[in-house]
Every structure is written in structure tokens, then in C-alpha cells.
C-alpha positions in Angstrom: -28.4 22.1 -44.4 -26.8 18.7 -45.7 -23.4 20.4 -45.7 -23.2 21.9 -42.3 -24.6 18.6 -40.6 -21.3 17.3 -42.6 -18.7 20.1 -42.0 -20.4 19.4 -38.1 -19.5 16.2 -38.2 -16.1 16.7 -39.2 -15.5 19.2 -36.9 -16.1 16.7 -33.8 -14.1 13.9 -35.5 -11.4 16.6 -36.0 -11.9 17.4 -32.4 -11.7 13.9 -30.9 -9.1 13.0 -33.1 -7.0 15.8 -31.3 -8.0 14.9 -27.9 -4.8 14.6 -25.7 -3.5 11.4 -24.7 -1.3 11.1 -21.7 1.6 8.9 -22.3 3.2 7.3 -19.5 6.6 5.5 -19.0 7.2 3.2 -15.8 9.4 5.8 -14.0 7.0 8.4 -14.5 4.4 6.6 -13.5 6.5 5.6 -9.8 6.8 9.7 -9.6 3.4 10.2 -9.7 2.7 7.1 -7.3 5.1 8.7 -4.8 3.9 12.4 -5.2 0.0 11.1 -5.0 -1.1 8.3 -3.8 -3.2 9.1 -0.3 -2.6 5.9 1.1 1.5 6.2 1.0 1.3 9.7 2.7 -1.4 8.8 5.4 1.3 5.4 5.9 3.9 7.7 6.5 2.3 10.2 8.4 1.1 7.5 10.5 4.7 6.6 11.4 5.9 9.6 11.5 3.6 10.3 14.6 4.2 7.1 16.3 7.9 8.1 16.2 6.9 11.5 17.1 6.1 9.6 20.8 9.6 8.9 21.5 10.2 12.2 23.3 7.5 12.4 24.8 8.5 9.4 26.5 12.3 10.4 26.4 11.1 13.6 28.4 10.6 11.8 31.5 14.1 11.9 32.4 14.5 15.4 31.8 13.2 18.6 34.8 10.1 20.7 34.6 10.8 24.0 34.7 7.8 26.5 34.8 7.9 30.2 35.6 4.9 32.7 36.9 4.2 36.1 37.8 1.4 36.7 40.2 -0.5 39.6 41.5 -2.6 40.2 44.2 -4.5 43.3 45.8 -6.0 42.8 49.3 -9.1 44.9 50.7 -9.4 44.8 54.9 -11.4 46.8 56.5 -11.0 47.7 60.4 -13.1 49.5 62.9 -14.4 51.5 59.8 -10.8 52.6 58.2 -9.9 50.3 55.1 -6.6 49.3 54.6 -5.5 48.3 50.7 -2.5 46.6 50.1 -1.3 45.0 46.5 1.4 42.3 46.2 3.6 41.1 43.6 5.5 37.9 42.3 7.7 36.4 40.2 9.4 32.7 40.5 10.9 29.7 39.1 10.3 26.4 39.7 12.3 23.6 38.7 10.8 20.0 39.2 13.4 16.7 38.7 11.9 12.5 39.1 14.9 10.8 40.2 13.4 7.6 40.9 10.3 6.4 39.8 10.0 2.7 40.0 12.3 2.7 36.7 9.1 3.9 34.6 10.5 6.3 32.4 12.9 3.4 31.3 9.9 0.8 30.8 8.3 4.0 28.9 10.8 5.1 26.9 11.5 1.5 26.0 8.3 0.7 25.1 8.0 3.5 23.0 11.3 2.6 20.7 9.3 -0.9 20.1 6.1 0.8 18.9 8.5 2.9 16.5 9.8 -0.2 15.2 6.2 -1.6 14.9 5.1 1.4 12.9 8.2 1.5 10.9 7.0 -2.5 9.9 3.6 -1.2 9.5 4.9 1.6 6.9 6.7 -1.2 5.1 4.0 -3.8 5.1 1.8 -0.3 3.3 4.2 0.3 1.2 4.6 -3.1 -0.1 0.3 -3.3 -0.6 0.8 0.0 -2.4 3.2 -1.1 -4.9 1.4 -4.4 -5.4 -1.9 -2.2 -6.2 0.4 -0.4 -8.5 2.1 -3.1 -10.2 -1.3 -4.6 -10.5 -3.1 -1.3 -12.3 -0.1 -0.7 -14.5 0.0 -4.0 -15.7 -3.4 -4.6 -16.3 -3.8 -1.4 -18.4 -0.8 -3.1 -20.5 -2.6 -6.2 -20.6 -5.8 -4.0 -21.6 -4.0 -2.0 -24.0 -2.6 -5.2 -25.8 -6.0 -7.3 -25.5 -7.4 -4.4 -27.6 -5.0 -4.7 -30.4 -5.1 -9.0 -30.1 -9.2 -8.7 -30.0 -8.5 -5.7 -33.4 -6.6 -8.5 -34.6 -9.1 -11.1 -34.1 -11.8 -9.5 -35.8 -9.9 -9.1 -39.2 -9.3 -12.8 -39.3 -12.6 -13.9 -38.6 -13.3 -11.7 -41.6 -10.6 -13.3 -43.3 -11.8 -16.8 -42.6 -15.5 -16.0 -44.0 -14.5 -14.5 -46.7 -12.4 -17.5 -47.6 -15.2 -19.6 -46.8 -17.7 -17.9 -48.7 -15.7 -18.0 -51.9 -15.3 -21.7 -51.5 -19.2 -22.0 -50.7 -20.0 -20.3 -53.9 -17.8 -22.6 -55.6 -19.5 -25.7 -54.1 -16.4 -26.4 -52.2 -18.0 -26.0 -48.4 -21.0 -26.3 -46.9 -24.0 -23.7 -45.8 -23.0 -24.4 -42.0 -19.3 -23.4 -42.4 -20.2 -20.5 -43.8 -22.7 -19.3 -41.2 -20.1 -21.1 -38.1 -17.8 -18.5 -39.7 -20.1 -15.7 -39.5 -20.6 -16.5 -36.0 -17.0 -16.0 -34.6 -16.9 -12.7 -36.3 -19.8 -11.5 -34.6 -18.3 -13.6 -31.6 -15.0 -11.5 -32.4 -16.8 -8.1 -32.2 -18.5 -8.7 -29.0 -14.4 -9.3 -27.7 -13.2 -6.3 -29.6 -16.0 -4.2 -27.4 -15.5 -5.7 -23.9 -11.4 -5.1 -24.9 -12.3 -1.3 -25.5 -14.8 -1.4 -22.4 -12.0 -3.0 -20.1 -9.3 -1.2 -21.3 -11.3 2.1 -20.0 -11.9 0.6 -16.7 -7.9 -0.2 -16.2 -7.4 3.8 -17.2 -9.7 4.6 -14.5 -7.8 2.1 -12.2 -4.1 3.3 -12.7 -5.5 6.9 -12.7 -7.1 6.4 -9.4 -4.0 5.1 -8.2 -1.6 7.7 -9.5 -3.8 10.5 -8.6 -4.5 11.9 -11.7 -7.6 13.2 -13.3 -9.7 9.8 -14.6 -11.0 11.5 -17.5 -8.0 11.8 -18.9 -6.5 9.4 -21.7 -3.5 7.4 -20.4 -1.3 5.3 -22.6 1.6 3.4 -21.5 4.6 2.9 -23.4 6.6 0.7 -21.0 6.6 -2.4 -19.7 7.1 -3.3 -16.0 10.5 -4.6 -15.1 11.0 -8.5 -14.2 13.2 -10.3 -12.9 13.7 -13.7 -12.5 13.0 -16.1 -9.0 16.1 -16.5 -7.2 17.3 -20.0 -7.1 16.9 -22.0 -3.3 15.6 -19.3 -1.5 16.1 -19.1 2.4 12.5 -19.1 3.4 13.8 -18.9 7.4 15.5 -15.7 6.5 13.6 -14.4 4.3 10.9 -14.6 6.7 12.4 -13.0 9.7 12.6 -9.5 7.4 9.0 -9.3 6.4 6.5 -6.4 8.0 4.5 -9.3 9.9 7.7 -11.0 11.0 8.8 -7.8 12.6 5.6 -6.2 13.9 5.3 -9.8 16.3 8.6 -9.5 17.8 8.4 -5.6 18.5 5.2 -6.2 19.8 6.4 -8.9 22.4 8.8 -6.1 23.7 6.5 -3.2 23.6 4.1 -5.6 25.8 7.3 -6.4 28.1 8.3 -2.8 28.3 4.3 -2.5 29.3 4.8 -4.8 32.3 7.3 -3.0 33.7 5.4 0.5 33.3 2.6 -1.6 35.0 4.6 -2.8 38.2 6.7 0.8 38.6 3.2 1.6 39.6 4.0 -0.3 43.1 7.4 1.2 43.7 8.0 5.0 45.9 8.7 7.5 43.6 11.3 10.2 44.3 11.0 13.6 43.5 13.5 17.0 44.2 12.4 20.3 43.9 13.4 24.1 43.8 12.2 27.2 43.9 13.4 31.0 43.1 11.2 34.3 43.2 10.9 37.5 44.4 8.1 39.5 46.1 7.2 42.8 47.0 4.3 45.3 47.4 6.3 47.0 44.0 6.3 46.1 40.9 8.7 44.9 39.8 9.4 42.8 43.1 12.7 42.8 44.9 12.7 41.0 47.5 14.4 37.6 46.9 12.8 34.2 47.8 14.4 30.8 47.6 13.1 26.8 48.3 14.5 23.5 48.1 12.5 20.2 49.0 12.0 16.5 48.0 9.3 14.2 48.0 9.1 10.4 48.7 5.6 9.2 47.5 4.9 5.9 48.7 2.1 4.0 47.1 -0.4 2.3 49.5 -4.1 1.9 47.9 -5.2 2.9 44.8 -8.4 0.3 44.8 -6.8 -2.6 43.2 -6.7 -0.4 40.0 -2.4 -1.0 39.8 -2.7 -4.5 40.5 -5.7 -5.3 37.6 -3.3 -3.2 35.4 -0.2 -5.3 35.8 -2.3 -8.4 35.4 -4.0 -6.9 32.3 -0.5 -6.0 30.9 1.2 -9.3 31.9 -1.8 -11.6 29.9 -1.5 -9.5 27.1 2.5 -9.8 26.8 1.8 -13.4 27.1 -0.4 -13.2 24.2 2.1 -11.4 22.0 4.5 -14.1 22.0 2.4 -17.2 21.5 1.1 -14.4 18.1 4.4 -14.1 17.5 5.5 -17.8 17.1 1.8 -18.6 15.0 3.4 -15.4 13.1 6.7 -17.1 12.3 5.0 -20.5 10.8 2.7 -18.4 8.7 5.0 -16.4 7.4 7.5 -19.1 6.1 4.3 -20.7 4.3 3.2 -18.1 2.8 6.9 -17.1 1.3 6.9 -20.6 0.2 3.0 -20.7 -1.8 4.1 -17.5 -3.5 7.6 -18.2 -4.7 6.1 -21.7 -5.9 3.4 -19.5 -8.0 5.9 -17.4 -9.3 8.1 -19.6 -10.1 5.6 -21.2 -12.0 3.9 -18.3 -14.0 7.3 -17.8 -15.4 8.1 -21.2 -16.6 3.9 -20.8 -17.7 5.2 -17.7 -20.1 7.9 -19.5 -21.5 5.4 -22.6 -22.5 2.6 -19.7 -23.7 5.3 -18.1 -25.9 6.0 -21.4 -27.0 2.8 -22.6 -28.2 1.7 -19.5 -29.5 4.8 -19.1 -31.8 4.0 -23.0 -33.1 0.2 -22.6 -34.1 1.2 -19.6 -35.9 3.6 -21.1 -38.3 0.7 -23.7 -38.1 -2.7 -21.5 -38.7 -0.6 -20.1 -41.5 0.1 -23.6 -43.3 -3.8 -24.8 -42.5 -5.1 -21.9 -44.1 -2.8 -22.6 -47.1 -4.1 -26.6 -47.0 -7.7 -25.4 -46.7 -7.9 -22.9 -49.4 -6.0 -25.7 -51.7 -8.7 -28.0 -50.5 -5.7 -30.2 -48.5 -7.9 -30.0 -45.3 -11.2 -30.3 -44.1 -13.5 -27.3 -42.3 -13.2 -28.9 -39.2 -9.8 -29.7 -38.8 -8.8 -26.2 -40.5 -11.3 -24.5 -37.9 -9.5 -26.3 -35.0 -6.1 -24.8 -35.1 -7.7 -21.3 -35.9 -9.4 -21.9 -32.6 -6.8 -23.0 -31.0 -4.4 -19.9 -32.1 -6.6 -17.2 -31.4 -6.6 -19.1 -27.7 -3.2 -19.2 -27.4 -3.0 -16.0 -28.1 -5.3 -14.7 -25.4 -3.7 -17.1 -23.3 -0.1 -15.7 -23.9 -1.4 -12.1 -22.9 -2.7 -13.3 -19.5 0.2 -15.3 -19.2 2.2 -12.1 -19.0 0.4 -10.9 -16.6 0.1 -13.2 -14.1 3.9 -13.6 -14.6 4.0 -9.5 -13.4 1.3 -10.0 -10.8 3.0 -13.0 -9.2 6.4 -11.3 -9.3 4.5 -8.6 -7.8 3.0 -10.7 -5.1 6.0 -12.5 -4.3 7.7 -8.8 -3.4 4.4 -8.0 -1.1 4.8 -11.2 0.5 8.7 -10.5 1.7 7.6 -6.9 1.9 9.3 -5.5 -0.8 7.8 -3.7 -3.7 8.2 -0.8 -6.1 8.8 1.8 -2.8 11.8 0.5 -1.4 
């Protein structure tokens, strides 16, 4: 019985051992992003419709033509004798606006602008899509390399007590070093666990992103590319290509172009049309049939409905441009705050890397000092503190410096789907 609980137990350790694990590279992963994340296909869908709306607008200015084929069979009944009669049709009618208060122009124009506002609102998606991205990629990095930093971690807490053990036995260290030292290895395992808990919760994360299945086991093996901050950036121009930027000013012409559909509403409109067909008591009917006519429709009341339209549409274009010079001001600021932060996170990296290279020559001559008895508990434990801070510190520092690059795309709305 002994034995097969063993072989059992081997056989799942074999098992898990084996499991799959779905490496990733960066350009793989921007495949899967593009094939299937939801939001980028609804996004484009989305502005693929609007654009869609063009010709429908664009059909204004083109005729109607409609065809029919009618029948009819007529009962009459005189002075008792009934009389039955059938009749056929068949015509075509063409129908052609020549003038209508110059609505189809106001239309069509206004239907160009919402293009252009749905093309900005596809690139202001794409740009929150890539940051979301960017963010779940890098933080699975940052997960993956806590993990092997808190792994790390542990086995020098468990070198530091066992050195301060052996120098407790020896009468060379006190009963509270040796229990401080027990301490941040248990303090160390609690890190190693939360690593190995949050490093699941960023698979879930990029897996929900990518579209894959979030059971599955994702490792990445590359890092995401950076670039460094461009030196005196042109806020005022930057500004003026960014999804917010663009969707104000369209929207200040599609309300203009709104006006004008408004106040054709006042103007006669001007309409031709003609007619061919035959008819006969035969099918099929021979006896040709021709009209010609036009049509001057002259507005005079509609209940004040026209008039609370062009009002409605001329406070509303009003509103669009004082948005769209709030827009412009918020838009320069908010290039500004994020180039500043990026700047900064990679001048931050630079100081990390810095320190952390410096305390590990330094932990490394400590520990030597300590163990010769050079240095003191205190002052030994210190830079191991500080080390194993930098450390951490270094890791997040490398993300925020991705993250802020990141955000400082969104904000000019750039990003990973351009």
C-alpha cells in the first residue's frame, strides 16, 4: 500500500512537471492582441459603421428609381348582367431633388466630420488598448522577475541565520540577532508566496487581454521595447494630433454642418419627376404610358418644430467650440505631466540600477566584515536591509519606466497599434 501511495505520488509530480507552458515573445504576443482582443474589433467595427453613413448621406444627390407591376381585376354588376374586367401594369419611376435648401450638402458634410470623429475615437481605443497591453505584459515581467528576486531573498535570509547561528553558538552574537534573523526568513517566505500568488494574477491578466485560455501557463521571454523621451518636445503640436484634440474640432464642424441641415428645413425644395409604363387588359401589357412633372414644396407651418430645431442645433454648435478650446488647454497639460513622469522614471532606473549595483559590492564586503567580527549586527543588518530594498525597488523601477513610456504614448495617442 506504502508503494503505490509513492509510485502515486510520483506519477502526479511527473505529471505537473510536464504540464505545458506557453512561452511568449513580444511580437507574438501583439499577434494575439490584434487577432483577439474584443475591445479592438468592437473599436473598429464601430468606425467602420460610422463611415458606413457616408453614403447614405452621399445618396441624397443621386435619383430614386423604383419599378412595379400591378394587377387588378374589377367586378360590376348592371341591371343583373356582371361584367368582369382584369387590368395590368408595369412602370418606372424615376425621382431626382434638385434643390433642397442645400441639405444634402449640410448632410453629407456633416457626415465626413462624424467619420473623422470616429476615426479619433478608434485611435483614442486603440491607444487605451495598447496601454492595457503594455501594462499586462509588463507586469507579468515584473511578476515573473519578483518571483525569482523574492527565491533569491529567501536563500539569503537563510544565509544570514545560519551565519548568525554559528556565531551565536560561538558566543560571538546575541539570542536577539539570531531570532531578528529568523524573523526575515519567515518575513522572506511570506514575499516568496504573495510573488507566486501575484505572478498568477498577472497570467490571468495578459491572458484575458490576449484572449487566450487563463488556465493556461504563460511565460514571457521578452522584454518590452523602450525608447528614450524625445528632447524639447512641441507640446502645441503634439497636442493638435491627439484623439481628444481631433474629436473637438470635428465635432465643431459636424455641429456647423448640423445648422445648416437645420435651416434647409426653411428653404422650398425642388423636385423633377418621370414616369414610364404600360397597361393593358393582357398580360403582358402593351400599351405604352409616359409622365413628366416637378414639384416646388414650399414650407409654411410645421408648428414651430423647424424653428426649435435650428435653435437646438445652433446652442449645441456653440457648445462645441467653447469644448473644443477647454479641450486644447487640457490637452497640452496633460502631454506636459506625462512627459515630465516619464522623463523622470527613466532618469529614476538609471539611479535604481545605480544603487543597487553599489550595495551589492557592499552587502558582499559587510558580510565578509561581520563574519570576521569587523562589524556589528546592526550595522551588518542595515545594508542587508537596504540591498534587498534596492532590489525590489529596481524591479518596480523598471516598470514604472515601461508604464510611463506607455502612458506617455496613450496620452499623444500612440501606442503598440499604430
Amino acid at each position: 500500500m506504502r508503494n503505490l501511495i509513492v509510485s502515486f505520488l510520483l506519477f502526479q509530480s511527473q505529471v505537473f512537471a510536464a504540464a505545458p507552458v506557453n512561452t511568449l515573445t513580444w511580437k507574438q504576443s501583439l499577434e494575439l492582441l490584434k487577432e483577439n482582443n474584443f475591445a479592438y474589433k468592437s473599436a473598429l467595427l464601430n468606425y467602420q459603421a460610422t463611415e458606413s453613413l457616408e453614403g447614405v448621406a452621399f445618396g441624397g444627390y443621386l435619383p430614386s428609381v423604383t419599378g412595379a407591376v400591378g394587377y387588378n381585376k374589377t367586378s360590376t354588376t348592371l341591371d343583373g348582367a356582371t361584367d368582369n374586367s382584369s387590368f395590368y401594369s408595369a412602370s418606372l419611376t424615376l425621382s431626382q431633388n434638385l434643390f433642397a435648401g442645400l441639405k444634402d450638402y449640410y448632410k453629407t458634410t456633416q457626415a465626413s466630420a462624424n467619420t473623422r470623429i470616429a476615426q479619433a475615437t478608434f485611435q483614442d481605443a486603440k491607444a487605451q488598448i495598447s496601454y492595457n497591453f503594455v501594462n499586462a505584459y509588463q507586469s507579468l515581467l515584473s511578476a515573473q522577475e519578483n518571483l525569482k528576486l523574492s527565491e533569491s531573498t529567501v536563500k539569503r535570509r537563510q544565509d544570514d541565520l545560519r551565519l548568525v547561528e554559528l556565531r551565536f553558538e560561538s558566543g560571538r552574537e546575541n539570542k536577539g540577532s539570531a531570532l531578528l534573523s529568523e524573523a526575515y526568513l519567515a518575513q522572506a517566505r511570506l514575499e516568496n508566496l504573495q510573488a507566486r500568488h501575484a505572478l498568477e494574477l498577472a497570467k490571468t491578466a495578459l491572458a484575458q487581454v490576449l484572449g487566450l485560455d487563463v488556465q493556461e501557463s504563460t511565460q514571457l521571454v521578452d522584454s518590452v521595447p523602450a525608447t528614450e523621451p524625445i528632447v524639447n518636445p512641441q507640446f502645441e503640436t503634439l497636442a493638435i494630433e491627439t484623439p481628444q484634440y481631433k474629436q473637438s474640432y470635428y465635432a465643431v464642424d459636424a455641429n456647423i454642418a448640423a445648422v445648416g441641415v437645420a435651416r434647409s428645413a426653411f428653404f422650398p425644395s425642388l423636385d423633377v419627376t418621370g414616369s414610364v409604363g404600360r397597361n393593358s387588359p393582357d398580360f403582358f401589357p402593351k400599351n405604352d404610358r409616359w409622365s413628366v412633372g416637378a414639384t416646388i414644396t414650399i414650407p409654411l407651418f410645421s408648428g414651430g418644430r423647424d424653428h426649435a430645431t435650428l435653435k437646438n442645433s445652433v446652442y449645441t454648435r456653440d457648445s462645441a467650440v467653447a469644448q473644443k478650446s477647454s479641450v486644447d488647454q487640457q490637452q497640452i497639460s496633460g502631454l506636459q505631466a506625462a512627459y515630465q513622469k516619464y522623463s523622470e522614471a527613466v532618469e529614476k532606473l538609471k539611479v535604481d540600477e545605480s544603487f543597487q549595483r553599489a550595495l551589492l559590492m557592499q552587502a558582499e564586503i559587510a558580510r565578509t566584515q561581520y563574519n570576521n567580527g569587523l562589524m556589528s549586527f546592526t550595522e551588518w543588518d542595515k545594508i542587508e536591509a537596504d540591498l534587498i530594498a534596492r532590489q525590489k525597488a529596481y524591479v518596480q523601477s523598471k516598470k514604472d519606466r515601461i508604464l510611463s513610456e506607455a502612458a506617455w504614448n496613450q496620452a499623444r495617442g500612440a501606442g503598440v497599434l499604430e
